[in-house]
C-alpha positions in Angstrom: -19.0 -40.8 83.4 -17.2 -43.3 85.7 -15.4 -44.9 82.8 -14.6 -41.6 81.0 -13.0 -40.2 84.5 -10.8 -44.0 84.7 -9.6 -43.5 81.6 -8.5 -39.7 82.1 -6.8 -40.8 85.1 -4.9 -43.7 83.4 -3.7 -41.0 80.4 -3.1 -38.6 82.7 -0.5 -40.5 84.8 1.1 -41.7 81.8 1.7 -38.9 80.2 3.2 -37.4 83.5 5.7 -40.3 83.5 6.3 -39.8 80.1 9.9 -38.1 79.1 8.7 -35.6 76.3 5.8 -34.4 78.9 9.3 -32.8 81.0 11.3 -31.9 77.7 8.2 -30.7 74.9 6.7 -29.1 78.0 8.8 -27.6 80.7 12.7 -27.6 79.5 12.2 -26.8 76.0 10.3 -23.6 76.6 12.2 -22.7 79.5 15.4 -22.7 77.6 14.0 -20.8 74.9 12.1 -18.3 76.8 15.4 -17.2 78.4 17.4 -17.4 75.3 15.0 -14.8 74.1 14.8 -12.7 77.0 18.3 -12.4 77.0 19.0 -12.0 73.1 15.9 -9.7 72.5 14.5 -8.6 76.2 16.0 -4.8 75.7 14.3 -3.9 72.9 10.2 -5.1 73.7 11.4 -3.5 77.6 11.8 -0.2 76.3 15.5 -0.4 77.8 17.0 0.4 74.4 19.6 3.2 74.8 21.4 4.4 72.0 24.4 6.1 71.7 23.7 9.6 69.8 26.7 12.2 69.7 25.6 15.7 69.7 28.4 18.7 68.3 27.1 21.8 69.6 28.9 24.2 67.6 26.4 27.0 68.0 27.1 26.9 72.1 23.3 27.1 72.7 22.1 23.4 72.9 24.3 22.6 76.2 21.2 21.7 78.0 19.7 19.4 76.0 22.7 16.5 76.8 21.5 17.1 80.5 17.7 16.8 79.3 18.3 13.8 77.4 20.6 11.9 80.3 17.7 12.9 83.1 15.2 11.6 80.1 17.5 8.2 80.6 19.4 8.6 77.2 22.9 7.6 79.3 24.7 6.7 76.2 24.2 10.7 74.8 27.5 12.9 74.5 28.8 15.8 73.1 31.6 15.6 71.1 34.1 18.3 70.1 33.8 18.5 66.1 31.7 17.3 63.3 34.3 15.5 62.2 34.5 13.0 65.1 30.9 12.7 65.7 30.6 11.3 61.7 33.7 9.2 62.5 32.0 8.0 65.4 28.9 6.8 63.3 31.2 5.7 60.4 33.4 3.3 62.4 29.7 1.9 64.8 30.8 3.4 68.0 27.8 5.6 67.5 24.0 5.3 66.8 23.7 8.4 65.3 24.9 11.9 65.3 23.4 15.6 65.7 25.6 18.5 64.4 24.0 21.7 65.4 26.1 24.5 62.6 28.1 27.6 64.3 25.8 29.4 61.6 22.7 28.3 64.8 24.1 31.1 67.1 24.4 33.9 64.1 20.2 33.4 63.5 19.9 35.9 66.1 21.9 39.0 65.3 20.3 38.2 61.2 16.7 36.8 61.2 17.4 36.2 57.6 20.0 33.5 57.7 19.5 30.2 57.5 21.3 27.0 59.2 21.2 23.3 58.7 21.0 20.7 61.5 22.8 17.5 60.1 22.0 14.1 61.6 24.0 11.5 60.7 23.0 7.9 61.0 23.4 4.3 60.9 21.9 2.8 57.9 21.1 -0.5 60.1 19.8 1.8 63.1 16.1 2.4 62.8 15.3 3.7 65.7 18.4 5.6 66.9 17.8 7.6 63.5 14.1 8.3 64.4 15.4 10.0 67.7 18.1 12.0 66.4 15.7 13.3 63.3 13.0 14.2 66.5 15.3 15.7 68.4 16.9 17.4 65.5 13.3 19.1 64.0 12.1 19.9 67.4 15.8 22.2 68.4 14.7 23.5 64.7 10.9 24.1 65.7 12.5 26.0 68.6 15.6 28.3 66.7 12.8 28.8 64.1 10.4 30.3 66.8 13.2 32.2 68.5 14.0 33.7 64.9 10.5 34.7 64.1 10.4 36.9 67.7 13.4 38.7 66.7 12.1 39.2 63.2 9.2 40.9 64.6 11.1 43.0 67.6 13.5 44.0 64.5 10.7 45.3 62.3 8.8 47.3 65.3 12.2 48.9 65.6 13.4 47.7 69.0 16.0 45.7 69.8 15.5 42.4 71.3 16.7 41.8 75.0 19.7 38.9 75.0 17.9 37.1 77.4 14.9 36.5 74.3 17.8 33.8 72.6 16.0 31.7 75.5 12.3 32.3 74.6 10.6 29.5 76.1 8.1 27.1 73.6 4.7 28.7 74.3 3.5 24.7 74.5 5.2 22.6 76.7 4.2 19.1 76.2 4.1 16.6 79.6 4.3 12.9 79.6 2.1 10.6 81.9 2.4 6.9 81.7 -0.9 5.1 81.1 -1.4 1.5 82.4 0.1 -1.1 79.4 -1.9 -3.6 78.4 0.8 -5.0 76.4 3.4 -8.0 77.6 6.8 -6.9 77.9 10.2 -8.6 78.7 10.3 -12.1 79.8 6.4 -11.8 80.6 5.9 -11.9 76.7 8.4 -14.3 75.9 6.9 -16.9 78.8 3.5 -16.1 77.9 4.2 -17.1 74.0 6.7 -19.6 74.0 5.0 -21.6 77.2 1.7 -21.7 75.1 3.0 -22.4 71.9 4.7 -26.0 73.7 1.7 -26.4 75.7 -0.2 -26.6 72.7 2.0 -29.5 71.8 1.5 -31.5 75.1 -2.1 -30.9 75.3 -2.6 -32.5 71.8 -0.3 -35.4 71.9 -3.0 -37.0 74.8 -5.8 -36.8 72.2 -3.6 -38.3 69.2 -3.0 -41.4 71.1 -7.0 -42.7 69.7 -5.2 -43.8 66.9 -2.5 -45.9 69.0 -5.3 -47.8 71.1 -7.1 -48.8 68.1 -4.4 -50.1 66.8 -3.7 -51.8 69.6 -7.0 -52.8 70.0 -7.6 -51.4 73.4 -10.1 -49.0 71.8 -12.3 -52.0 70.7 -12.2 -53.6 74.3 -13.4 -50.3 75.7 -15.9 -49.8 73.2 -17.3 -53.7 74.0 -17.2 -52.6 77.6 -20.8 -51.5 79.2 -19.2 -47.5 79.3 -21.0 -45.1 77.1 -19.4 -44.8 73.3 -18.2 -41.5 74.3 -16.3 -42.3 77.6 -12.9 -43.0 75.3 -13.0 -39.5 73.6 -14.3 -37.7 77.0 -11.8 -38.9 79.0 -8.9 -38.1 76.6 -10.0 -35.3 76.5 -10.2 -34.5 80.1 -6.7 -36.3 80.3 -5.6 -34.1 77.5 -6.5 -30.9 79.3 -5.3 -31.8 82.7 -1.8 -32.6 81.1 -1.6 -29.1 79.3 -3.1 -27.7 82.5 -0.1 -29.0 84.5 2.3 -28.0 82.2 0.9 -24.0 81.4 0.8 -23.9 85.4 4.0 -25.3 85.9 5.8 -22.5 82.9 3.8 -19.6 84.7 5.7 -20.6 88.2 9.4 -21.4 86.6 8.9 -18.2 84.7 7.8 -16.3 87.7 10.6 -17.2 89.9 13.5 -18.0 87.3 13.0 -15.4 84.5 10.5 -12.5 86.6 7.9 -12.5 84.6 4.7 -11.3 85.5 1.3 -12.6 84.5 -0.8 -11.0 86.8 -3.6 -12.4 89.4 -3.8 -16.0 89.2 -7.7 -16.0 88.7 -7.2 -14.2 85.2 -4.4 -16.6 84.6 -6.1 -19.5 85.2 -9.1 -18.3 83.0 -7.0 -17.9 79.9 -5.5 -21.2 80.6 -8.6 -23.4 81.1 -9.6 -21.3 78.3 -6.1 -22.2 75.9 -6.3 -26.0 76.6 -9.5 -26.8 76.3 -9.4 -25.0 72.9 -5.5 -26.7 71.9 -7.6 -30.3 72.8 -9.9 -29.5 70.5 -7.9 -28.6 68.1 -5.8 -32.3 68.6 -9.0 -33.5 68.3 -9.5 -32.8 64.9 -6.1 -33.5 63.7 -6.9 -36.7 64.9 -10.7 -36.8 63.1 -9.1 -36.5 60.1 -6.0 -38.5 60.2 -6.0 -42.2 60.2 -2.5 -43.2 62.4 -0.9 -41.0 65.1 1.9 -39.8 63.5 -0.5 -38.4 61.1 -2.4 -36.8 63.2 1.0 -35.2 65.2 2.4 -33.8 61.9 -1.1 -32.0 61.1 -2.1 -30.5 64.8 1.7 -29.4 64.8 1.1 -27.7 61.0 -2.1 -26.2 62.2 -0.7 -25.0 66.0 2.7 -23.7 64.1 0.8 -21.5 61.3 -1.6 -20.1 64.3 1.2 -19.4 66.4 3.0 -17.7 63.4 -0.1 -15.4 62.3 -1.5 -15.1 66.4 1.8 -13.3 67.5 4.1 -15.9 69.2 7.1 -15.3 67.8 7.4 -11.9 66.8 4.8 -9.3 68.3 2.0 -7.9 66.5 1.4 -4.4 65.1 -2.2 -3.1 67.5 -3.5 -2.1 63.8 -3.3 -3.1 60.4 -3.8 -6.3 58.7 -1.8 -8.2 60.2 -3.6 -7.5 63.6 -6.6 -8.5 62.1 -5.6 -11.5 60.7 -3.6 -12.5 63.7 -7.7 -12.4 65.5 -8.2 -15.1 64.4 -5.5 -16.8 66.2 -6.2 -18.4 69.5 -2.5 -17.2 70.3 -3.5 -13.7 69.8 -5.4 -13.8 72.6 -4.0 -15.7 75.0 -1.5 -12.9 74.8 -4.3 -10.1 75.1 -5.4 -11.9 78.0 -2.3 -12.4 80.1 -1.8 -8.4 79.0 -4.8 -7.3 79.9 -4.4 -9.4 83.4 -0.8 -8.2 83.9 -1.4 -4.7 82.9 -4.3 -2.4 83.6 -6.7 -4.4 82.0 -10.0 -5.5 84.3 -11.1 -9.1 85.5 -13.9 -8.4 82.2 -11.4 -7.7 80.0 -9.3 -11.0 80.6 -12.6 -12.8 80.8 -13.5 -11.8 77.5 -10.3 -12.9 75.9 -10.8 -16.2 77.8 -14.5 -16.3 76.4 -13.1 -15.6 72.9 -10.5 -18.7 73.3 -13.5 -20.8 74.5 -15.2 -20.3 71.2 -11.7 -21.3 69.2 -12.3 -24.6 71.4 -15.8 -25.1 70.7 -15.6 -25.3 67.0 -13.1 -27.4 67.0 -14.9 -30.0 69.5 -17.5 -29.3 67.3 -15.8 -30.6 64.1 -13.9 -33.3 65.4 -17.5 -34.6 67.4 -19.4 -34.8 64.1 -16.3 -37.2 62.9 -16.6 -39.5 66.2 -17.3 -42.6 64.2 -13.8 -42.0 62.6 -12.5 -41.1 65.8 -13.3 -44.5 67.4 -12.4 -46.8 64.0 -15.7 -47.2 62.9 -16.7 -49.8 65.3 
């Protein structure tokens, strides 16, 4: 074990002093984490405010501005005329648009009329429409319930008190927030783009078996009295100290430069252990099955790339679906569960299952690439 701990120790220095350790795995993720904070932070934050002009022709939907600004829709105003409010969406200096009819305020002198609530929207504006068609069915839910009490006073023969116009909704619906366990903000950003290059710097150690054969340092080690397996053991070990390093290194720039928040440092260091042991394993069987280092670069950077793509890295995944399924196979998948479940109100159990879960990604791979060791080490 001596030999394999010399060896880690002589990679492990190297690759500190090396310059892609500083660029592949602190300023290349740092630069892109904040470029996506900034271009795409609003939207996985839940800040996204849309603007949505509301005509109240009727006069009888004056509160629900108020409603929606305390809600924190800032960006909602009423607007004189229908005409200006589909202007407004027309010329993209609004979201979307709620026209509430004159015909609205008439419903309760004649049960039987009808009305039409318009909502105009942007054909690139997903959301804001979703809103406006929400807010739009549920002020119809209500003109529709305030319609059918007159109906009834009407046919009993009485007359309905004024004050019935404001009928409250015999359900009234209240929100509580539940603990997320889902990353958010810069957190997700840090979280995805620091493993993704971590991934990169944990597996270049490993690669390098190819580059001492060739130099034919691997054959003086292998004639030395060390055990076979103290070159592969300690890359390994020198492997997952590097990656170590550099995950640690992202979670305390991102902390401090970007605010992100991964939670207790016992959960984070689980998932980390966890993440490089299994990105070493899977250099290590690039490398089994490659026969020169740049070889074995090009496939481990295939293989991390398609797993990052499919686990969730760059664009979040749906909870459900098959696309959440597929994305379980991923070690990326859940190094993001884990650093959600740690940061959010996921327990030490939860985060240690995730970790557990990476573990396995890591010992299969090990697994693979160990059963090729005779190819790892040249054959000799």
């Amino acid at each position: 074990m001596r030999s394999a701990l010399l060896i880690a120790r002589k990679d492990f220095i190297q690759s500190l002093r090396n310059r892609s350790f500083f660029v592949l795995g602190l300023v290349a993720p740092l630069i892109i984490m904040t470029v996506m904070d900034v271009t795409m932070g609003d939207a996985l934050s839940g800040t996204f405010n849309p603007v949505i002009h509301i005509v109240d022709e009727a006069g009888t939907n004056a509160p629900m501005v108020e409603g929606l600004r305390e809600a924190g829709f800032q960006n909602v105003e009423q607007v004189e005329s229908a005409s200006a409010a589909r202007s407004a969406v027309a010329d993209s200096d609004a979201d979307a648009a709620i026209i509430f009819p004159a015909e609205l305020g008439r419903v309760f002198d004649n049960p039987t009329q009808g009305a039409e609530i318009e909502v105009v929207t942007r054909p690139d504006s997903d959301i804001s429409a979703t809103i406006s068609r929400s807010l739009a069915e549920a002020s119809a839910a209500r003109y529709r319930q305030i319609r059918a009490s007159y109906a009834v006073a009407l046919q009993a023969g009485e007359t309905p008190p004024p004050e019935a116009a404001n009928v409250e909704p015999t359900i009234s619906i209240t929100e509580i927030e539940a603990g997320s366990r889902v990353l958010v903000d810069a957190t997700y950003f840090a979280v995805a783009m620091g493993a993704f290059f971590v991934f990169f710097t944990a597996q270049a150690g490993i690669t390098t078996l190819h580059t001492e054969r060739r130099d034919s340092t691997l054959a003086r080690m292998l004639a030395s009295p060390s055990p076979r397996w103290a070159p592969l053991v300690g890359k390994g070990l020198a492997s997952l100290g590097t990656g170590l390093t550099a995950f640690v290194a992202l979670w305390g720039l991102s902390s401090v430069l970007l605010g992100a928040d991964w939670g207790p440092p016992i959960g984070v260091l689980a998932i980390a252990l966890a993440a490089m042991f299994t990105a070493v394993g899977l250099g290590a069987v690039a490398t089994s099955i490659t026969s020169t280092a740049e070889a074995a670069g090009s496939l481990s950077s295939i293989i991390t790339t398609a797993l990052a793509f499919f686990g969730g890295t760059f664009v979040q995944i749906p909870a459900t679906g098959v696309l959440a399924t597929i994305s379980r196979f991923s070690p990326f998948r859940w190094i993001v569960d884990g650093i959600g479940q740690n940061a959010g109100a996921g327990t030490l159990g939860d985060v240690l299952f995730s970790a557990a879960v990476l573990s396995l990604f890591g010992i299969v791979a090990i697994a693979i690439a160990f059963s090729r060791r005779d190819h790892l080490l040249g054959g000799a």
